[in-house]
Residue, then its C-alpha position, 0 to 999 in steps of 0.5 A: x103841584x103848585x110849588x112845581x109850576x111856580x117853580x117853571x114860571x120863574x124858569x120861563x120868567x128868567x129865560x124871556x128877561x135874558x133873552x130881552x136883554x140879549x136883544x136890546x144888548x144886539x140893537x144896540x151894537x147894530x144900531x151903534x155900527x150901522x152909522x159906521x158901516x151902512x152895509x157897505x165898506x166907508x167911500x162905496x157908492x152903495x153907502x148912505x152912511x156918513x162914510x159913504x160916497x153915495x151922495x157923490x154919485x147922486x150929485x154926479x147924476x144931477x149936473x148931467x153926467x153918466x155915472x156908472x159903477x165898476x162892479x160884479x166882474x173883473x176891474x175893467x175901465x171903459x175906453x169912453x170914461x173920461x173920469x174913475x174914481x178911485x177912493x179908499x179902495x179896501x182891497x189892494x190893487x194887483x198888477x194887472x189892475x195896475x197896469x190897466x189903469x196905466x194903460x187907460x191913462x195913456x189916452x188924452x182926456x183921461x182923468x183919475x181921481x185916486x184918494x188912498x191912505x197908507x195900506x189901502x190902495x198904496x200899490x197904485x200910488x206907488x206905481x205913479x211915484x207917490x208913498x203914503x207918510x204919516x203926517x207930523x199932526x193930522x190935518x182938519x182945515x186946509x186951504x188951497x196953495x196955488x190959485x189953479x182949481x178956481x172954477x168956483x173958488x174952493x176956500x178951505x177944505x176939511x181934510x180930516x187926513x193924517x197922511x201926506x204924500x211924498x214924491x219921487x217926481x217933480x212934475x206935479x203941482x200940489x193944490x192941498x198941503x199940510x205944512x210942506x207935505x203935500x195932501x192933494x196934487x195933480x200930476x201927468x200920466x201918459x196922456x192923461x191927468x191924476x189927481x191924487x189925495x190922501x183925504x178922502x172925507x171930502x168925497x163922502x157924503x158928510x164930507x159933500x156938506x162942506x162947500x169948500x169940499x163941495x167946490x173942490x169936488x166941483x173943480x175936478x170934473x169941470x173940465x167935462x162935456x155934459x154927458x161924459x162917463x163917469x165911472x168909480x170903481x166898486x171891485x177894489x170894495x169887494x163887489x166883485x163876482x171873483x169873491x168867494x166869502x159874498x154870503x159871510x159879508x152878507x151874514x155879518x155886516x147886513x142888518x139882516x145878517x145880523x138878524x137871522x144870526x140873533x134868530x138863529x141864536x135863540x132858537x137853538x138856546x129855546x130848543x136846547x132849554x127846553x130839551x126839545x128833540x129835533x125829531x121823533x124818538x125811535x123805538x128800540x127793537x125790543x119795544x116794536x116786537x110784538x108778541x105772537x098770538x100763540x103765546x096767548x093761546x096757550x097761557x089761556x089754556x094754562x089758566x083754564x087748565x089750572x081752573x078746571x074751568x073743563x065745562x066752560x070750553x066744552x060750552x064755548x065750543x059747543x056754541x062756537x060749532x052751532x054759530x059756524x055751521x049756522x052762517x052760511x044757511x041762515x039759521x038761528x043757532x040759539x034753536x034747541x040742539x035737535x032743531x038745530x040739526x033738523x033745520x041744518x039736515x033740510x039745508x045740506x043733504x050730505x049732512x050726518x046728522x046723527x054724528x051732529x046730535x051726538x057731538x053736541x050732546x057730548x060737548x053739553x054732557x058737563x064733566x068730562x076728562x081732559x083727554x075727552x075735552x081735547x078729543x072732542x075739541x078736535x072733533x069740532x075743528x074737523x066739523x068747522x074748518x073743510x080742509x080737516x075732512x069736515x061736511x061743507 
């Protein structure tokens, strides 16, 4: 007994170390991913994360402006926005978006700021003549061309970028370049105005720390009345109705995803190494079938019959007809047999009381032959059940 549960708290012993291992292991990869993630995809406004753009909205919302989010419906620009962010969408723009974006930039006083790297968000530069090259080395530190965005002076910007832009135009002015390959330029779309970038970090909330980033920032909406609308898109980060796979994102990149998968996880491995069943165990027929009273019956009298035991069915009877014929008058059916039947007689005027007298001195004789036994056990059922032709 001892060696057994020695035996079961070395098991419990392992399984709870493996499990706290799994756990400080889990922690950590979360722990080490949340920096990168945040819970939302790098640029979003909803991110906190050093990769993230929230500061930027909250900055936006502090020098007066009204600053809104495209998202949870369709890709639609507002005709009263004077400004659209669009940085580092994860999801490529289709044609229609495309073509709204075209179209909102028809109008005068429009201005989209579009930060994209190669594969993502690609398809709206190349629709305003630009293509995504790598750069020959990747850009930390870059310091502005031409002395245009001097509302305040930006000095040098951390890019962190290794893209540039190539153009198929000629009507842009580059602001930020790598060498000769352009970084950021600004550009006439319809009526409006473009600024494209291939360094988003300066739009991030590590990259806001920067005061060249932050000037920079500063110089592109400058240019706005106090009230203006902002808006910065949040469909092309996948916070969109039309998305089907919401719950899995949910699941796997939220904290408490990653919680209730672990949960999950060791529930099933306790259950399973406990050999624990998820419900109660049903019976087989054979083990719900219950024997029929009859066959008690009868392997009773086989064993009475086997005994000899003839005397003690004859008592048993006998006291058996003195207690039924006893309950509905009230009698004592310990009285010697012929007070009993005087007694019983006074109650019931129908009663044959010599056939009483006689069958329970019968029934008190002692040795008798079995078929005599049987005869006289007959005659008792007829005395006690009414439906057999007895007197009650």
């Amino acid at each position: 007994m001892i060696r057994r549960l020695q035996s079961r708290l070395s098991t419990d012993l392992v399984i709870v170390l493996l499990l706290f291992a799994g756990l400080v292991a889990f922690s950590t990869y979360t722990t080490a991913r949340r920096p990168e993630q945040g819970g939302a995809p790098p640029c979003s406004t909803h991110s906190t994360a050093s990769s993230g753009a929230a500061a930027l909205y909250l900055w936006l919302e502090e020098l007066g402006y009204r600053v809104r989010r495209i998202e949870n419906g369709p890709f639609r620009v507002a005709n009263e926005a004077r400004l659209l962010f669009v940085l580092a969408p994860s999801q490529p723009f289709d044609d229609t978006s495309t073509r709204l974006v075209q179209s909102w930039l028809e109008k005068p006083g429009h201005t989209l700021v579009l930060a994209v790297e190669w594969g993502r968000g690609d398809g709206l530069a190349r629709s305003l003549g630009a293509r995504i090259l790598p750069l020959p080395t990747p850009a930390e530190l870059l310091t502005p061309t031409v002395p245009l965005l001097i509302n305040p002076p930006p000095g040098p910007v951390r890019t962190a970028t290794g893209w540039g832009l190539h153009l198929e135009r000629t009507d842009f002015v580059s602001h930020l370049q790598a060498g000769r390959v352009p970084v950021l330029v600004s550009l006439s779309q319809g009526q409006g105005r473009v600024f494209l970038t291939t360094a988003a970090a300066p739009f991030t909330n590590a990259g806001l720390r920067d005061p060249g980033s932050a000037r920079l920032i500063y110089n592109l909406v400058a240019g706005l009345e106090p009230g203006a609308l902002i808006q910065f898109d949040e469909v092309h980060h996948g916070y969109s109705d039309e998305q089907k796979d919401e719950l899995l994102s949910w699941l796997f990149r939220s904290p408490w995803g990653w919680a209730l998968l672990y949960s999950a996880t060791v529930t099933l491995g306790w259950i399973v190494l406990h050999g624990r069943r998820f419900g109660r165990p049903v019976p087989l027929a054979e083990q719900v079938r219950r024997r029929p009273q009859s066959e008690y019956v009868v392997s009773m009298a086989r064993l009475f019959r086997r005994a000899g035991r003839r005397t003690f069915v004859l008592r048993h009877n006998h006291d058996r007809l003195k207690r039924e014929l006893a309950r509905p008058w009230r009698i004592n059916p310990d009285l010697p047999d012929d007070l009993f039947v005087d007694e019983l007689a006074r109650c019931h005027d129908s009663l044959d009381a010599a056939a009483l007298r006689n069958l329970l001195a019968r029934l008190s004789a002692g040795q008798v032959s079995e078929k005599e036994m049987v005869h006289l056990v007959g005659q008792v059922e007829n005395w006690i059940l009414p439906d057999r032709g007895g007197w009650r």
